[in-house]
C-alpha positions as a Python dict, from the first residue, in 0.01 Angstrom:
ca = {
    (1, 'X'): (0, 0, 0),
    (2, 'X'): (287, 44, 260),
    (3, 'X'): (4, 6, 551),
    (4, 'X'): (-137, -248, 438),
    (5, 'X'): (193, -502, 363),
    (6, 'X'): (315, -347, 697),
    (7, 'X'): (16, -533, 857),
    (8, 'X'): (2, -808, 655),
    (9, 'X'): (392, -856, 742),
    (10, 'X'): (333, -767, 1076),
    (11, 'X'): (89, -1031, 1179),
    (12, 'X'): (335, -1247, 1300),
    (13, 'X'): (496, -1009, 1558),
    (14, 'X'): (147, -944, 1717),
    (15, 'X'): (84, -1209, 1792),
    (16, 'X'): (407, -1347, 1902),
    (17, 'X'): (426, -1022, 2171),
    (18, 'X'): (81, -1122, 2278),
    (19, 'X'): (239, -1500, 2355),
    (20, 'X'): (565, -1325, 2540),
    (21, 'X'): (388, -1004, 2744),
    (22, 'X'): (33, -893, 2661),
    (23, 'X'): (-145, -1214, 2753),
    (24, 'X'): (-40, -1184, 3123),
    (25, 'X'): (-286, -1175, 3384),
    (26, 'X'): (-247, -912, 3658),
    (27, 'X'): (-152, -1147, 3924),
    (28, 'X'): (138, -1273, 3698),
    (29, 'X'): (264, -884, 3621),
    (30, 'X'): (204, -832, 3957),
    (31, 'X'): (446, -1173, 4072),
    (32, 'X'): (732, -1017, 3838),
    (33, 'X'): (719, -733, 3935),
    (34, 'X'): (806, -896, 4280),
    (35, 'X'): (1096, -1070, 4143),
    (36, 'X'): (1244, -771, 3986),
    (37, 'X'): (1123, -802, 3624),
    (38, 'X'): (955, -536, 3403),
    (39, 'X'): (655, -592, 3204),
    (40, 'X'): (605, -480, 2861),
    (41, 'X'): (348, -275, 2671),
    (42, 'X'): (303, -347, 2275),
    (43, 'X'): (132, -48, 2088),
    (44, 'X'): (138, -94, 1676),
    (45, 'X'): (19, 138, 1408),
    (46, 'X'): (106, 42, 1040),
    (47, 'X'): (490, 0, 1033),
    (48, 'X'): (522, 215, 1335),
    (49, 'X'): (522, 51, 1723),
    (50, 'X'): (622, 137, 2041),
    (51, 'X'): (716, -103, 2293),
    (52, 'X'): (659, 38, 2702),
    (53, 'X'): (902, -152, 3005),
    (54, 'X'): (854, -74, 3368),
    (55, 'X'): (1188, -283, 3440),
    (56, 'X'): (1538, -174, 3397),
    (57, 'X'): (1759, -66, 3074),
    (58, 'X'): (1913, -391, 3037),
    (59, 'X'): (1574, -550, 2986),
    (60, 'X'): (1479, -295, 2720),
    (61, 'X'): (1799, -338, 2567),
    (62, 'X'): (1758, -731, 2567),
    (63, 'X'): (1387, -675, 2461),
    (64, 'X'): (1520, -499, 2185),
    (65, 'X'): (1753, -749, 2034),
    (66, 'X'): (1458, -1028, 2096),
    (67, 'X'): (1275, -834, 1833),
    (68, 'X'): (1550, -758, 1632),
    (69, 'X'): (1629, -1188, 1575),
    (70, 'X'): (1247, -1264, 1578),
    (71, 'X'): (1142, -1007, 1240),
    (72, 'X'): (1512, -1148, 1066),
    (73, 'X'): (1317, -1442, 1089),
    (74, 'X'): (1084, -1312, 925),
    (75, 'X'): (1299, -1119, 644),
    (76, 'X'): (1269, -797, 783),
    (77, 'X'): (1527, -558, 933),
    (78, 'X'): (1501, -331, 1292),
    (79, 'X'): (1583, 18, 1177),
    (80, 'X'): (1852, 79, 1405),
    (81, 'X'): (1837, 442, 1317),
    (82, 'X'): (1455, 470, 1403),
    (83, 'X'): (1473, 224, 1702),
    (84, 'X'): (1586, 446, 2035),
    (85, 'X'): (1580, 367, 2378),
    (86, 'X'): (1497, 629, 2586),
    (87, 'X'): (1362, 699, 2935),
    (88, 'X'): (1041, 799, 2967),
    (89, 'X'): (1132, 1092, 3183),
    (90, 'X'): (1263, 1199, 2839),
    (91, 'X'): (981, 1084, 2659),
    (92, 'X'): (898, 901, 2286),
    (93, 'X'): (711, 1060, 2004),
    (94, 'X'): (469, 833, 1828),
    (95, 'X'): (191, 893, 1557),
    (96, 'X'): (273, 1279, 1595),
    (97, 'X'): (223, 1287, 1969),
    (98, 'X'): (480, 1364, 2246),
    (99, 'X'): (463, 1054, 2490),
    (100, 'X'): (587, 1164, 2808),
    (101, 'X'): (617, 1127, 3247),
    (102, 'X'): (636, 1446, 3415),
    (103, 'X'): (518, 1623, 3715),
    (104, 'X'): (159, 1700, 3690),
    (105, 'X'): (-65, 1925, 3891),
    (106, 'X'): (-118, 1732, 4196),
    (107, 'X'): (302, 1745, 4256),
    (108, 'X'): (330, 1375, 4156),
    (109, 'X'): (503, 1211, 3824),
    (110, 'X'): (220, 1106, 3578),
    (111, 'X'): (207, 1030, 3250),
    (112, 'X'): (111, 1303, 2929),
    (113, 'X'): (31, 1283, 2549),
    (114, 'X'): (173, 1635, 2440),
    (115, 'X'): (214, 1825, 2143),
    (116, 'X'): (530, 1828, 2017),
    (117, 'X'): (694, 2121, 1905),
    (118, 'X'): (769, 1985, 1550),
    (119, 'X'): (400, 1954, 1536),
    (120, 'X'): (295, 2325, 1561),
    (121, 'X'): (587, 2430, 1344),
    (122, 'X'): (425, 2218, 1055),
    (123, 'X'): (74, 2415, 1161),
    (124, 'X'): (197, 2739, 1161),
    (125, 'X'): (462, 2630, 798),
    (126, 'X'): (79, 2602, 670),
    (127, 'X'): (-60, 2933, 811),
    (128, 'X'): (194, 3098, 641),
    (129, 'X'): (128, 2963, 297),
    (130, 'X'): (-211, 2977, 324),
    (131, 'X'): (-204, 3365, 413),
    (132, 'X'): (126, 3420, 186),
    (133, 'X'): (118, 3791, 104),
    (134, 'X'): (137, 3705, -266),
    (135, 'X'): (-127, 3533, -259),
    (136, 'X'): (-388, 3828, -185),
    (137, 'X'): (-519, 3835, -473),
    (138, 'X'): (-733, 3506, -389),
    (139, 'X'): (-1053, 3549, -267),
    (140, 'X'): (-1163, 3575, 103),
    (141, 'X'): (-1341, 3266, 73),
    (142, 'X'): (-1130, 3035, -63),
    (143, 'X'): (-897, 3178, 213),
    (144, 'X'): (-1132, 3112, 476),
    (145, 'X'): (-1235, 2753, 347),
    (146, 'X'): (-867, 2639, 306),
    (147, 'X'): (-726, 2771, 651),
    (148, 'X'): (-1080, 2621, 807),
    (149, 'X'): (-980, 2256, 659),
    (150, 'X'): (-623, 2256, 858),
    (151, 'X'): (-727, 2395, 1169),
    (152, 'X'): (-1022, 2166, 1198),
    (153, 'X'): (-813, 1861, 1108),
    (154, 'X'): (-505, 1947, 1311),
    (155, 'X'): (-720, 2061, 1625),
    (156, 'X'): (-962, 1756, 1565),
    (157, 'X'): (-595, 1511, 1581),
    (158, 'X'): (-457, 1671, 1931),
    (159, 'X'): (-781, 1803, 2104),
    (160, 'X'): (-697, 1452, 2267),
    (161, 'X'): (-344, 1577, 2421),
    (162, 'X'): (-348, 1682, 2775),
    (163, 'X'): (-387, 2062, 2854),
    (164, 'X'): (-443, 2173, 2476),
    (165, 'X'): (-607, 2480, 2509),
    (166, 'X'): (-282, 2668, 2582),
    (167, 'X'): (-96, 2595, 2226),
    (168, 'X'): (-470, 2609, 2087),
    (169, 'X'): (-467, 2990, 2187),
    (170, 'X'): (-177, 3096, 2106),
    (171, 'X'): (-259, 2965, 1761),
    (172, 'X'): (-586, 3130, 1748),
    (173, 'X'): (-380, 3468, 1842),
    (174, 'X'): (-163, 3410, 1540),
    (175, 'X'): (-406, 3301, 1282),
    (176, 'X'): (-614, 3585, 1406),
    (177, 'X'): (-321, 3898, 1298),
    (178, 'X'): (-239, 3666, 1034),
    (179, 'X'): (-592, 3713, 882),
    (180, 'X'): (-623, 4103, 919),
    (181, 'X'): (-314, 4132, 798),
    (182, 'X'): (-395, 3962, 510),
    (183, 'X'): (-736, 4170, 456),
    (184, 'X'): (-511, 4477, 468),
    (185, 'X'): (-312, 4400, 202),
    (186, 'X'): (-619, 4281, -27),
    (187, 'X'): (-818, 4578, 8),
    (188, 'X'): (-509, 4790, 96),
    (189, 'X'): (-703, 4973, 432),
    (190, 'X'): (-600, 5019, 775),
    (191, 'X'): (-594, 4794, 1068),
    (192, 'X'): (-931, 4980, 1235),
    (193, 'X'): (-1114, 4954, 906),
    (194, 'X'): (-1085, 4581, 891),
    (195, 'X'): (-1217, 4543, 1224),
    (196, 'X'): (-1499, 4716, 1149),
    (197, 'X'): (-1575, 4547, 810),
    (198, 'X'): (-1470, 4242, 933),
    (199, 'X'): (-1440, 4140, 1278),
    (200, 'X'): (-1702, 3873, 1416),
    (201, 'X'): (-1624, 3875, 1796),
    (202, 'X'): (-1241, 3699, 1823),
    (203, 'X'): (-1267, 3600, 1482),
    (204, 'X'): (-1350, 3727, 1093),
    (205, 'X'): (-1596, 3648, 853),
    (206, 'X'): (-1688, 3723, 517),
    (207, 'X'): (-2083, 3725, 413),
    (208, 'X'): (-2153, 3347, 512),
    (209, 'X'): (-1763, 3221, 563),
    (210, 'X'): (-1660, 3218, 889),
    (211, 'X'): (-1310, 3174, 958),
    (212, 'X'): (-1247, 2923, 1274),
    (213, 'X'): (-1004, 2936, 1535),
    (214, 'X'): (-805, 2656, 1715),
    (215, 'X'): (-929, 2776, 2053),
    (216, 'X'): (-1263, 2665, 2007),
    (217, 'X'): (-1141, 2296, 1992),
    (218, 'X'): (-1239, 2155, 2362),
    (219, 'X'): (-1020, 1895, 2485),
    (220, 'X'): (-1160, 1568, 2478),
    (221, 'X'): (-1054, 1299, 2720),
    (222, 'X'): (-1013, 954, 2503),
    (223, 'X'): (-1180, 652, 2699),
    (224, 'X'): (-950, 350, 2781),
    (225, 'X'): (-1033, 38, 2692),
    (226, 'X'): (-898, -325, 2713),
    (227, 'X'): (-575, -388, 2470),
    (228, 'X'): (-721, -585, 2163),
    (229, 'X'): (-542, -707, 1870),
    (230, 'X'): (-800, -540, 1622),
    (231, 'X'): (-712, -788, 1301),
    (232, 'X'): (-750, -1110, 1586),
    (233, 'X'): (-1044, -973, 1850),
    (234, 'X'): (-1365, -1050, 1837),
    (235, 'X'): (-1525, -719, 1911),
    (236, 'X'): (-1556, -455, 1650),
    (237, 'X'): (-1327, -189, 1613),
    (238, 'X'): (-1398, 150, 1526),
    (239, 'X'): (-1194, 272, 1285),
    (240, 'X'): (-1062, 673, 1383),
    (241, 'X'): (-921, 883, 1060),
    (242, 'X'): (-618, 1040, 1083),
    (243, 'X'): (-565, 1360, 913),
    (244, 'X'): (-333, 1346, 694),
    (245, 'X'): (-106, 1642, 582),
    (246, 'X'): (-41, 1584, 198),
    (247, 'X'): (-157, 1792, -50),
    (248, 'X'): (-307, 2028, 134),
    (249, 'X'): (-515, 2311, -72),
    (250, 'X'): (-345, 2645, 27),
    (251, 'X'): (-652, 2813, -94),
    (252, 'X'): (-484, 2963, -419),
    (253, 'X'): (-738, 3040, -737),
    (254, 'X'): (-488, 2939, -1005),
    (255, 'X'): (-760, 2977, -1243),
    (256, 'X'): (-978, 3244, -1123),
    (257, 'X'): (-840, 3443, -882),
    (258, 'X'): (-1137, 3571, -694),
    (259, 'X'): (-1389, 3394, -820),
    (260, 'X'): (-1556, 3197, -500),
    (261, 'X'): (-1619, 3567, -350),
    (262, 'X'): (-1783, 3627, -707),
    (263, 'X'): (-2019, 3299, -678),
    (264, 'X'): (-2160, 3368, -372),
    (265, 'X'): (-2211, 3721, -453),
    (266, 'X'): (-2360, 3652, -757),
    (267, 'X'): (-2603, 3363, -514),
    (268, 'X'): (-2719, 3666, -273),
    (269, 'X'): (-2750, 3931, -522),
    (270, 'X'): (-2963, 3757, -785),
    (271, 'X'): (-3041, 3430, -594),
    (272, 'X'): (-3096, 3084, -650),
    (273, 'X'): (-3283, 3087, -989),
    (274, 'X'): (-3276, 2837, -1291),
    (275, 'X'): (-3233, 2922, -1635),
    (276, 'X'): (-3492, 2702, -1827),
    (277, 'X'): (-3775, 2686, -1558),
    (278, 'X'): (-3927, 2931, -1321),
    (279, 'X'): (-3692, 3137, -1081),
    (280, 'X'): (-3618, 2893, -785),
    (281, 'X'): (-3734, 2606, -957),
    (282, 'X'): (-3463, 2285, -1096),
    (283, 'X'): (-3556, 2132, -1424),
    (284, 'X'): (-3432, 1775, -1320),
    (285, 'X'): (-3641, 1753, -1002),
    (286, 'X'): (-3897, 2079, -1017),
    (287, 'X'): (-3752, 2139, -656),
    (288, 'X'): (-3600, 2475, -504),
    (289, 'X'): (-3289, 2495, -549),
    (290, 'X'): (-3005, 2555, -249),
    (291, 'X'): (-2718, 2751, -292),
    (292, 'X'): (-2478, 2471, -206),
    (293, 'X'): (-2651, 2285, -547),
    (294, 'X'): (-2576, 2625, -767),
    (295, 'X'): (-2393, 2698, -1085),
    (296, 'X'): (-2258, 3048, -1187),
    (297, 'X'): (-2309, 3067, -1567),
    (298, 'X'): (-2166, 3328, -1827),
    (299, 'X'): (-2518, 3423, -1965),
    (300, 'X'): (-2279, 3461, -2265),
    (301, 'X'): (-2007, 3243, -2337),
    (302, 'X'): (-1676, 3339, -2178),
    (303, 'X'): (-1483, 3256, -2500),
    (304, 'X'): (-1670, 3520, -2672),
    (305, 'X'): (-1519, 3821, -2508),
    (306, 'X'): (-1227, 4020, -2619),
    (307, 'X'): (-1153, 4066, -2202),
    (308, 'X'): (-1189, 3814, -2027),
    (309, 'X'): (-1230, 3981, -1728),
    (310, 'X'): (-1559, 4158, -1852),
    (311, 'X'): (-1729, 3796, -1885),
    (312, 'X'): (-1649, 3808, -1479),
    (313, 'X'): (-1868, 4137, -1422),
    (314, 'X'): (-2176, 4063, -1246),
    (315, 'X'): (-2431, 4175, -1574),
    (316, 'X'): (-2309, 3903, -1746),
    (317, 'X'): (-2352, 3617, -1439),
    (318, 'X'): (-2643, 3416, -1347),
    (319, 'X'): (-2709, 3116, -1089),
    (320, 'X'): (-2875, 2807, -1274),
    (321, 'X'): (-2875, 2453, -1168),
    (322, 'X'): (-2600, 2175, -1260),
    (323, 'X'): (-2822, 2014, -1522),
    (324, 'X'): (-2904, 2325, -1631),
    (325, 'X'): (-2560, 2450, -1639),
    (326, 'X'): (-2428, 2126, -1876),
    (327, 'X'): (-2753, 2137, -2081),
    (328, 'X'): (-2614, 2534, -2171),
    (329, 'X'): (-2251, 2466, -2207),
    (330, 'X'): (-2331, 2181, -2424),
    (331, 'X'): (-2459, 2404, -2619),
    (332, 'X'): (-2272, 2722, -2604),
    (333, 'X'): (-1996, 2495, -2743),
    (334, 'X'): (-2131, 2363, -3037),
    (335, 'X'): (-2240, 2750, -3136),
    (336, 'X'): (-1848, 2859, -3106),
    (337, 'X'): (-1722, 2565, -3291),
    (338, 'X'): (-1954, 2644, -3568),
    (339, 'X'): (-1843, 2995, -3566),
    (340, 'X'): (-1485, 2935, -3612),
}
């Protein structure tokens, strides 16, 4: 909800810093620049916004308080706390980026989109708990898929920053002893007998999981176009997602642990056949079946063991489809209530 009352709140300020800077032509920028005056630069996401000045302090300042009167107007407050003034020598962060003007490659001052250093603290806070050495008791895969869903959204996020190959390898370096050393404590082997098991080129991989690395994110060069206000332009606006870093899934089995290396073993080993029907062959649909559409059943029910991890061993697995799979446990359950 806050996004969307920040907008609908917000309106009003768009469109009153489109009246006051944004709707200048260049020949009118140009003319104050002439006379001494800075021109402005209005950026807005949600509740957040950045405002840009080419003129002097004083004019940011007195920008400043203009905002500051015009949203008390409105009934809102300027976080004073939030709201800094900086030079942009120093540079701003905004949306998770590092806004800055620095000497560039050529020798001359030019303007960057970084990533900041709180940034790839957060990444590597999530490394670590992902690849926690308590937690090697979870399987590879689940590992693997839940390191493969941060890197992919963080990398996907600031493949737009300038120059990002150089924090995206020394990421990939990290992640990459992070990993092995991981594997060594699972299996409890040696650093040259993980390689070997292990290794796929500058990476690792497990049967069909691969894990991926931040360096082989390519930097992507974002095209400019024309300021818009997109809730008051014409043109359509294409929406971009932003990954977002709640809840991430660390990749712990609090259930099973081990049990998504035990699926898709179970997939090669006996492969994709139904219970009810031919082997390969789906009830619903009389179609082969693909592994990504397979359920592991307990060819007898899991409740019925004394051990629970003897239902797990692999004589007592089979892959069936979904329908399949609720048809059985529909009726696996109504046997065990009867029996009690």
């Amino acid at each position: 909800m806050s996004p969307l009352l920040a907008n609908i709140y917000l309106d009003q300020l768009d469109k009153y810093m489109e009246t006051i800077s944004l709707n200048l032509t260049y020949e009118q920028r140009r003319s104050r620049r002439k006379k001494g005056l800075g021109n402005f630069l209005y950026v807005r996401y949600a509740d957040d916004c950045v405002v840009l000045c080419n003129g002097t302090k004083a004019e940011a300042l007195a920008m400043k308080e203009e905002l500051k009167e015009f949203l008390s107007t409105k009934g809102l407050t300027l976080s004073e706390e939030k709201t800094k003034i900086t030079p942009i020598t120093e540079g701003c962060k905004f949306l998770g980026y590092q806004i800055i003007r620095e000497i560039g490659g050529k020798g001359v001052m030019t303007p960057k989109v970084l990533i900041p250093d709180e940034a790839m603290k957060r990444f590597e806070h999530k490394r670590r708990r992902i690849l926690s050495p308590n937690t090697h008791h979870d399987s590879i895969r689940a590992k693997i898929s839940a390191a493969n869903r941060v890197t992919r959204g963080w990398c996907q996020y600031y493949r737009l920053t300038d120059s990002p190959s150089i924090p995206f390898g020394k990421l990939s370096n990290e992640i990459f002893w992070a990993m092995a050393h991981w594997l060594g404590r699972k299996f409890r082997i040696n650093m040259p007998e993980i390689m070997r098991k292990y290794r796929r080129k500058n990476t690792f991989g497990y049967k069909a999981a691969t894990l991926v690395m931040p360096k082989d994110f390519k930097a992507t060069w974002l095209k400019r176009k024309p300021w818009h206000n997109p809730y008051t332009a014409k043109d359509a606006i294409i929406r971009e997602d932003l990954f977002s870093w709640d809840d991430i899934w660390s990749g712990d089995e609090t259930q099973r642990h081990g049990w998504m290396d035990l699926r898709e073993e179970v997939i090669l080993l006996k492969g994709t056949v139904c219970a009810l029907k031919l082997p390969g062959i789906c009830e619903s649909n009389g179609k082969p079946l693909h592994p990504s559409e397979v359920e592991i059943d307990h060819i007898t029910p899991r409740a019925r063991f004394k051990v629970r991890t003897e239902a797990d061993r692999m004589k007592h697995l089979q892959p069936v489809c979904s329908s399949c799979h609720r048809a059985k446990t529909k009726t696996d359950r109504k046997v065990l209530s009867r029996m009690r």
